[in-house]
Every structure is written in structure tokens, then in C-alpha cells.
C-alpha positions in Angstrom: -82.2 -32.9 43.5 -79.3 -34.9 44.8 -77.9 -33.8 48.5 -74.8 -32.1 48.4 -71.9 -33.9 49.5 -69.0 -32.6 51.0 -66.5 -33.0 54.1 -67.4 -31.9 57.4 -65.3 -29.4 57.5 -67.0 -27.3 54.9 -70.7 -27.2 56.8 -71.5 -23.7 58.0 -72.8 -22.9 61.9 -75.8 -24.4 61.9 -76.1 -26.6 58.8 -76.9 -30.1 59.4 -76.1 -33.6 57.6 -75.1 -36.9 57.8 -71.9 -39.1 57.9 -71.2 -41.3 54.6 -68.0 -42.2 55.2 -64.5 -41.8 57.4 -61.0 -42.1 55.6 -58.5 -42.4 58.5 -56.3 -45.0 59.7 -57.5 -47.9 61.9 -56.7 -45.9 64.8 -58.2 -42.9 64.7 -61.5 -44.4 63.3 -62.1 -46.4 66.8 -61.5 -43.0 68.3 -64.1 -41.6 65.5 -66.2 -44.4 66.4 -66.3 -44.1 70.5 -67.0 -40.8 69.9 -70.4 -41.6 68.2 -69.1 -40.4 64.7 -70.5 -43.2 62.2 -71.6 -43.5 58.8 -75.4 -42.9 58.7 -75.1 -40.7 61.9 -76.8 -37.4 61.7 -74.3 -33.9 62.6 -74.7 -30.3 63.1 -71.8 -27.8 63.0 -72.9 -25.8 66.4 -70.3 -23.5 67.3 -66.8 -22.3 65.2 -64.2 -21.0 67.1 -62.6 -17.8 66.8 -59.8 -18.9 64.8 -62.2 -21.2 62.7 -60.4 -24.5 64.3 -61.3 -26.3 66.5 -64.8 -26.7 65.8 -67.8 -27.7 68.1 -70.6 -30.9 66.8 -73.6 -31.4 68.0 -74.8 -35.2 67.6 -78.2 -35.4 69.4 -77.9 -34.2 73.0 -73.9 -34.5 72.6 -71.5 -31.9 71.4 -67.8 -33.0 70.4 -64.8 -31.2 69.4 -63.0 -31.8 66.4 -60.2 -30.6 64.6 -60.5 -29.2 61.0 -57.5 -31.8 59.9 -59.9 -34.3 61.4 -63.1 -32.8 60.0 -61.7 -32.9 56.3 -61.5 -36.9 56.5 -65.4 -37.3 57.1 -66.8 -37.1 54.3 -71.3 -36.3 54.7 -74.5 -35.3 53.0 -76.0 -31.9 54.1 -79.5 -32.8 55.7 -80.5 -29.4 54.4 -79.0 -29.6 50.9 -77.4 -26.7 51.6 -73.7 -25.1 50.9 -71.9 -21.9 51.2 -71.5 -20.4 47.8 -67.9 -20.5 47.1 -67.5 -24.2 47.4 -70.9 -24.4 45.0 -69.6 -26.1 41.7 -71.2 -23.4 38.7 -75.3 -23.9 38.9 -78.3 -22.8 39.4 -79.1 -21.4 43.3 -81.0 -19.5 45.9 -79.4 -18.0 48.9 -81.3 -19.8 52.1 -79.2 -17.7 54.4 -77.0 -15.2 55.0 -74.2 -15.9 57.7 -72.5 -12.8 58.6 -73.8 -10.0 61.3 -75.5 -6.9 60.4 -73.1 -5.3 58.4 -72.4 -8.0 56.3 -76.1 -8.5 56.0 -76.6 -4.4 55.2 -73.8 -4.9 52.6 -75.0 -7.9 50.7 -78.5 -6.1 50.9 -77.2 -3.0 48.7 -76.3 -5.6 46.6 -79.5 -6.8 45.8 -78.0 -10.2 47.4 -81.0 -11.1 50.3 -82.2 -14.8 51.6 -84.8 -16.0 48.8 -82.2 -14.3 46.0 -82.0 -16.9 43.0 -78.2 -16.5 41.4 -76.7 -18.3 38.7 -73.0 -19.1 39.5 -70.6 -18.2 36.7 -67.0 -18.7 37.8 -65.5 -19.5 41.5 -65.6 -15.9 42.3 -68.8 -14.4 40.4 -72.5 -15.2 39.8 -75.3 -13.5 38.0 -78.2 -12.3 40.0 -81.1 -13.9 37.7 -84.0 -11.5 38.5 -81.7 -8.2 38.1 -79.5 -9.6 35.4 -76.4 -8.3 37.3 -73.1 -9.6 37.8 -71.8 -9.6 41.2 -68.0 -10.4 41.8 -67.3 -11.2 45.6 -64.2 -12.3 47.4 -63.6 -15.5 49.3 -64.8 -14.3 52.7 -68.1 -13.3 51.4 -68.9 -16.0 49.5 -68.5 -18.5 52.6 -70.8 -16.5 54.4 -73.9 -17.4 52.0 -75.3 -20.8 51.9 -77.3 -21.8 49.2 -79.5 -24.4 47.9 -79.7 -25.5 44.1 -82.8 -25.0 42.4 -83.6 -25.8 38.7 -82.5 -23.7 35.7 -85.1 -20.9 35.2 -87.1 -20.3 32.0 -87.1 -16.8 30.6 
């Protein structure tokens, strides 16, 4: 399967990939570029802050800040081939991790939804769990808390 692409603002803490390309003026790609943030560079998402922006990297030993507006112009390839479930295009998936606390973790649990779940994604806001054969309808919140990884179509 193909690695997920996406911009660096939509990795999750602790999701990892790599830098395909930077679309920003001259300018602020030399500051990009002094900061160590190049195409075929490896980045991790390490910390979020409370108001989700700012955001903390980690490339290697170094962590830099950066901006959501400056995030969304650097475009990468999740390492893990990973991505939260509301910015999944409809597919086939299995949840790799839940990224909430306790109670979000409790909550998603009554719902049959744990890490190792396979899903099928229906519509932006709804997905089928396969081995129940339940729909689930979530909100926007919830669904970025779950990364996922695609899988291949199941055969009944």
C-alpha cells in the first residue's frame, strides 16, 4: 500500500514522516531550510499545544516550532502510514491507536471501537465496524483522535 500523503499539519502527536515538498515563497523556504526542514527529511509531531497552534517537531535530536499556517505548506509522507480517521478518504482501515485520555478511550471502547478494530469508512462522518456489522456515526473531534492505517478490502 501507498504512504499516505498529507500536510504536516494534519500528523497526530507522535506520528512520524517525511518531507516531499515546501510551497512558500523564496523567503520563507531559506528560513524552512536553516531550520533543517527539507524534502527527504524525516519529522515527528512531538508535542501540540493547548490551543492546537503552535506546534512542537522533532527532527532527530532537534525540536522546532512551527505554526499551523506554516505547517499546512509542507506537504509529507507518514513514515507510519498512518492518519487520523476523519481526514481518511472512504476505505478500508484498522484503528492503530486511539489518541484521547481515558475517557475518550472508555467511550470508544463501549463502542466496540479499540486499537486492532478493522472499519470500513462510509461517509466523512460515519464508518461500518466490519466484524460487528454496525454503523457508527462520530463527530469531528472524535474522529481526529483515531489514527488509522488502510488495510485491504476483507472477504466475507
Amino acid at each position: 500500500m501507498s504512504a499516505v500523503k498529507l500536510n504536516l499539519n494534519q500528523l497526530k502527536e507522535g506520528m512520524k514522516a517525511k518531507i516531499t515538498s515546501i510551497d512558500t515563497n523564496n523567503r520563507d523556504r531559506e528560513r524552512f531550510y536553516a531550520l533543517g526542514l527539507k524534502p527527504g527529511k524525516e519529522i515527528e509531531l512531538f508535542h501540540v499545544s493547548p490551543f492546537n497552534d503552535p506546534k512542537i517537531f522533532k527532527m532527530g535530536e532537534n525540536k522546532i516550532l512551527i505554526r499551523n499556517s506554516e505547517a499546512s505548506r509542507i506537504m509529507v509522507e507518514s513514515k507510519d502510514n498512518l492518519i487520523d480517521l476523519f481526514s481518511a478518504p472512504k476505505g478500508f482501515y484498522q484503528v492503530y491507536r486511539l489518541n484521547g485520555g481515558n475517557f475518550f478511550t472508555r467511550k470508544m471502547s463501549q463502542k466496540d471501537i479499540n486499537e486492532g478494530t478493522k472499519i470500513h469508512k462510509e461517509t466523512h462522518n460515519s464508518f461500518l465496524l466490519i466484524e460487528k456489522n454496525k454503523t457508527i456515526f462520530l463527530g469531528k473531534g472524535q474522529l481526529n483522535k483515531i489514527l488509522v492505517s488502510p488495510i485491504e478490502k476483507e472477504e466475507k
